[in-house]
N, CA, C and O of each residue as an XYZ file, in Angstrom:
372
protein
N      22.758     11.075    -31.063
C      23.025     11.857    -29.868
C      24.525     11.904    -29.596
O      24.922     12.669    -28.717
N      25.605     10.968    -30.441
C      26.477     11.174    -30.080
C      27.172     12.418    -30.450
O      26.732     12.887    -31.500
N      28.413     13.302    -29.743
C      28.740     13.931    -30.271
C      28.358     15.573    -29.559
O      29.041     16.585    -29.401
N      26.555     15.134    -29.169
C      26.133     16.620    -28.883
C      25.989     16.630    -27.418
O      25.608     15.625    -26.819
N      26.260     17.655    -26.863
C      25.742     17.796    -24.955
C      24.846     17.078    -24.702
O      24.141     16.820    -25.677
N      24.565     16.638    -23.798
C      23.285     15.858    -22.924
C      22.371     17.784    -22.666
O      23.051     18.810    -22.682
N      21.184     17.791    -22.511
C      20.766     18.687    -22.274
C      20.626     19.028    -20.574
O      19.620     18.433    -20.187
N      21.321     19.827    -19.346
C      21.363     19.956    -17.900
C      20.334     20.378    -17.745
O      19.631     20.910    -18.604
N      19.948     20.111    -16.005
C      19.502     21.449    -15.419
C      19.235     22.758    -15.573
O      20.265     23.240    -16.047
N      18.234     23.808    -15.405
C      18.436     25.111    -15.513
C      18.850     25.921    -14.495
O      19.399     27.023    -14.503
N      18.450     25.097    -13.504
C      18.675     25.305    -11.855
C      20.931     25.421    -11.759
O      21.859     24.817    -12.298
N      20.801     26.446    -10.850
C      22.390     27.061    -11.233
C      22.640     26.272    -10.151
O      22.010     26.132     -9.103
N      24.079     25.565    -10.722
C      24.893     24.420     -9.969
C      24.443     23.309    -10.120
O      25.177     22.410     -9.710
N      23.456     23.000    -10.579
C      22.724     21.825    -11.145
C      23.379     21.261    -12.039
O      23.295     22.006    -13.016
N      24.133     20.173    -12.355
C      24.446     19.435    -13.386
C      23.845     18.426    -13.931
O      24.221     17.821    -14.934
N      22.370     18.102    -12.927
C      22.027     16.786    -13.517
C      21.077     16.966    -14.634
O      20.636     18.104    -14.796
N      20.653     15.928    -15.512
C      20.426     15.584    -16.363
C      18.989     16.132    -16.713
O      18.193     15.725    -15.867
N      18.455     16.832    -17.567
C      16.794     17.363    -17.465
C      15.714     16.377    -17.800
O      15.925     15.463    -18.598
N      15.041     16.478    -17.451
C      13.663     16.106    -17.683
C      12.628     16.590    -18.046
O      12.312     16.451    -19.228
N      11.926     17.182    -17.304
C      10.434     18.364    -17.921
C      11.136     19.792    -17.627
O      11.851     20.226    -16.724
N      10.632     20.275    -18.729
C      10.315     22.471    -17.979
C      11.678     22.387    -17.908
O      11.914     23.424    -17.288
N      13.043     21.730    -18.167
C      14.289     22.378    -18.168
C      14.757     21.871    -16.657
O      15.974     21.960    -16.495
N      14.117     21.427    -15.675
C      14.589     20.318    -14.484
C      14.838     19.481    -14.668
O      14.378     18.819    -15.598
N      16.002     18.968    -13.578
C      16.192     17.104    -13.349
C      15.316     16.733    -12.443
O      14.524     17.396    -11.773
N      15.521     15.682    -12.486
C      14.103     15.013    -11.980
C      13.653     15.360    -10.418
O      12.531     15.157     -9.955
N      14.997     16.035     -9.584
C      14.948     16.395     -7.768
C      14.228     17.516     -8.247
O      13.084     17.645     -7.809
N      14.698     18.444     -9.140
C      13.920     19.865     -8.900
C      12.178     19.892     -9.610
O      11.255     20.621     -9.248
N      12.171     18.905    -10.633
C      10.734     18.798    -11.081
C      10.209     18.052    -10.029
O       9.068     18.437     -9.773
N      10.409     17.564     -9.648
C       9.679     16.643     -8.066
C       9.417     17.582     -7.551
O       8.267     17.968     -7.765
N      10.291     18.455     -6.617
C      10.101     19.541     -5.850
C       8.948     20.515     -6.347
O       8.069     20.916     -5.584
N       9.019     20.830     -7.560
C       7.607     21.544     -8.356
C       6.901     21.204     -8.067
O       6.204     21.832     -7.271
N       6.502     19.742     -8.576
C       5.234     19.237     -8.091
C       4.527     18.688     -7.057
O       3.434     18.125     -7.115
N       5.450     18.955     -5.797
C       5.042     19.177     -4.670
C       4.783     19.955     -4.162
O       3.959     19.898     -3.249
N       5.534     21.306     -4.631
C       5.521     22.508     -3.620
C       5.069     23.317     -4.256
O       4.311     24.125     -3.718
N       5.386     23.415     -5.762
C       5.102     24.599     -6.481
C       6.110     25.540     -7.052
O       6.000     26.491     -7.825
N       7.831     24.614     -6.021
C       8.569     25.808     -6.209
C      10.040     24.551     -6.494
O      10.297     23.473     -5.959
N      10.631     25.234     -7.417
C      11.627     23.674     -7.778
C      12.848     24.215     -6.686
O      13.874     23.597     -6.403
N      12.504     25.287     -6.267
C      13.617     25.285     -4.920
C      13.750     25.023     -3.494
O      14.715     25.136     -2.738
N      12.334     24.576     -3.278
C      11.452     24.901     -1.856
C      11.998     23.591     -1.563
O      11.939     22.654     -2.359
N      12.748     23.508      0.062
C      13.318     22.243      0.466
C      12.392     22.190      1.459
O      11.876     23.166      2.004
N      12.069     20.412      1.817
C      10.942     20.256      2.879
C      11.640     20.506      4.135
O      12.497     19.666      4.410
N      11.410     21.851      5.298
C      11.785     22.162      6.726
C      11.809     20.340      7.524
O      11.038     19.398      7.342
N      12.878     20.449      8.288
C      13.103     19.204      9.080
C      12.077     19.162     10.030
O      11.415     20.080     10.515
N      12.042     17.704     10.261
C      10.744     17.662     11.559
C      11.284     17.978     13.024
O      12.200     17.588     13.747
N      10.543     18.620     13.062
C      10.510     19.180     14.983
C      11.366     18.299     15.533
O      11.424     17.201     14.978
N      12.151     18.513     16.622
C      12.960     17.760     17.172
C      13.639     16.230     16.872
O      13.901     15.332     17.673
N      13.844     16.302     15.196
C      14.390     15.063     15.128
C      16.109     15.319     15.099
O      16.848     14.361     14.877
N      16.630     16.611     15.327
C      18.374     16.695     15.737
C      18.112     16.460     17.444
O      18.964     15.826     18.067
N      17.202     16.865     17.981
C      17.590     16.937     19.591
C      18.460     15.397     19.670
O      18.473     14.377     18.981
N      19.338     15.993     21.240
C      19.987     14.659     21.288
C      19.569     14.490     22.961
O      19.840     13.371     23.397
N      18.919     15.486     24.003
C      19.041     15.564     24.806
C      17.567     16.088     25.009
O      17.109     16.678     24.030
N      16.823     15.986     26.004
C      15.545     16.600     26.204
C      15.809     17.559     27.389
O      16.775     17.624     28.150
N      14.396     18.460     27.308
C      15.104     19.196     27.691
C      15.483     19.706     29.435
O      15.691     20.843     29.860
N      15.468     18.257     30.252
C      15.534     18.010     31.713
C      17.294     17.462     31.454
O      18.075     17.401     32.404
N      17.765     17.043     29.785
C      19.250     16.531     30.275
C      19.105     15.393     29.790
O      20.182     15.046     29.305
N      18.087     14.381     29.626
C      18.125     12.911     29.568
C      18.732     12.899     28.007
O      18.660     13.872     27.257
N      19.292     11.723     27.688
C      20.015     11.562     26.253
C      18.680     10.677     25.607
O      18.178      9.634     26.028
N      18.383     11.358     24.646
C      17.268     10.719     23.565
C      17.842      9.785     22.977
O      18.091     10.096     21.812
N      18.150      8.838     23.232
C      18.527      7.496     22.320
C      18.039      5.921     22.861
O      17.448      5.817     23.935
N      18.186      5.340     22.453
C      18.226      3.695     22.165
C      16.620      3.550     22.949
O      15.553      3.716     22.358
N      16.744      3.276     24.098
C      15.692      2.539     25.141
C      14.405      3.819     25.586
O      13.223      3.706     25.912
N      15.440      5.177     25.381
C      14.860      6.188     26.293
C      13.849      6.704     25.372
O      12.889      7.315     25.842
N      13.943      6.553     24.298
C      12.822      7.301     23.235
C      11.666      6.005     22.579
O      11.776      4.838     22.204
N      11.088      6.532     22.650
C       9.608      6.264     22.296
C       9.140      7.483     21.180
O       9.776      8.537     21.165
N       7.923      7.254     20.196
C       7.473      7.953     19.160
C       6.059      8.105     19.327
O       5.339      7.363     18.659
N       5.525      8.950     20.114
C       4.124      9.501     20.465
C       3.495     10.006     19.285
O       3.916     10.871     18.517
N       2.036      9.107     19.227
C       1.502      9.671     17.775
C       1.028     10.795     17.252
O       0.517     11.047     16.161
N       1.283     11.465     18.233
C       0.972     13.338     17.220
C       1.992     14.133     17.738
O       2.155     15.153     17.067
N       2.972     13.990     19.003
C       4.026     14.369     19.195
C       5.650     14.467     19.171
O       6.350     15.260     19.801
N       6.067     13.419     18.248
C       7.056     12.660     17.990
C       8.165     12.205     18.906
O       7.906     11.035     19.190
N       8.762     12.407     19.226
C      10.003     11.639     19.564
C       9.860     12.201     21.233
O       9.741     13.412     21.424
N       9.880     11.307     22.316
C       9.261     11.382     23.763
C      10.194     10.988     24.576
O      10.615      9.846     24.388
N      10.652     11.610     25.445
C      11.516     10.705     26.740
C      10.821      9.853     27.795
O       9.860      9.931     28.560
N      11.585      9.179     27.523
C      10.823      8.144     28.517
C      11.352      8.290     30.106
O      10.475      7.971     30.909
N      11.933      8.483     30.382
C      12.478      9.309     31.757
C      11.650     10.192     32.318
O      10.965      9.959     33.314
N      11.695     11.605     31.481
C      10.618     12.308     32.000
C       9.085     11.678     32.162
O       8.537     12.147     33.160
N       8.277     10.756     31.447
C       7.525     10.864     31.471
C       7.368      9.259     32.166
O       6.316      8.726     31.811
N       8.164      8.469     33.020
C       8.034      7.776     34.266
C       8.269      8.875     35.368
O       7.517      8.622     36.310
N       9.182     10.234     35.664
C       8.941     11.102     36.688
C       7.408     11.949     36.711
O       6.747     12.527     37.574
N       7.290     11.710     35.493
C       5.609     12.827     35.101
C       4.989     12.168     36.059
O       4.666     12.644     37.147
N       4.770     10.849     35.613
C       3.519      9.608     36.058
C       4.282      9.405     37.518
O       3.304      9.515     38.257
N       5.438      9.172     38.423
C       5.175      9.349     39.880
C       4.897     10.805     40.205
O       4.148     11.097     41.137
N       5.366     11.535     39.606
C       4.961     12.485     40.294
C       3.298     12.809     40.323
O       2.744     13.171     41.361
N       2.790     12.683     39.419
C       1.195     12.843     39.576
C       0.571     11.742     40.270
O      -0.469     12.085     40.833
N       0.872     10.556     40.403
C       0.568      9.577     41.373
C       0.930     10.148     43.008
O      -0.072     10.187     43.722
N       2.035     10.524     43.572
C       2.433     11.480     44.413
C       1.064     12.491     44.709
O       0.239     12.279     45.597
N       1.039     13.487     43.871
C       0.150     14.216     43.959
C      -1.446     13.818     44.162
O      -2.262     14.544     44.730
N      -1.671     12.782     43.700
C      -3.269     12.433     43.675
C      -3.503     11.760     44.977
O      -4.548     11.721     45.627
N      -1.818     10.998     45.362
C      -2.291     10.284     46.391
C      -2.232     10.995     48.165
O      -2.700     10.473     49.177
N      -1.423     12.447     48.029
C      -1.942     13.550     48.825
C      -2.849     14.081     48.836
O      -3.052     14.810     49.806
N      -3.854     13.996     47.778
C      -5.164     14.826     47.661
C      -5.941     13.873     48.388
O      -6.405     14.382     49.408
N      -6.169     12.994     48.273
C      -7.063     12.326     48.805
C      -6.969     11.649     49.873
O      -7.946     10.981     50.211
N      -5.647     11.643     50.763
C      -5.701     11.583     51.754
C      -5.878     12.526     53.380
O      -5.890     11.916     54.449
């Protein structure tokens, strides 16, 4: 092997090294996930927010990770819970 090119990528701008079908190993991965050696996985729903959207800063203490909704303020949702406590406890009086 000395002497001759390493065989690249087919993928343009790709320099790395091939593996199957003429891919390096990121774009044959990507195949066999997606189907498509170009298809990048879309980011999850609000994981750039930095701020929700009443203003509160999503970080350290204030966020919590709700299991089918992801990333939660915890601010708003101690005003949620008095405020519906508020409310229930006018109804019934």
């Amino acid at each position: 092997m000395r002497g001759r090119a390493r065989p690249v990528c087919v993928i343009e701008d790709c320099d790395a090294p091939h593996m199957g079908l003429g891919w390096c190993q990121k774009h044959y991965r990507r195949f066999k996930r997606t189907g498509d050696p170009l298809k990048v996985r879309p980011p999850v729903p609000g994981q750039k927010k930095t701020h929700c959207i009443r203003g509160h800063e999503l970080s350290g203490d204030n966020v919590y990770i709700h299991k089918t909704k992801g990333r939660r303020c915890r601010a708003c949702g101690r005003e949620w819970l008095r405020d519906k406590r508020a409310r229930e406890k006018g109804a019934t009086s």
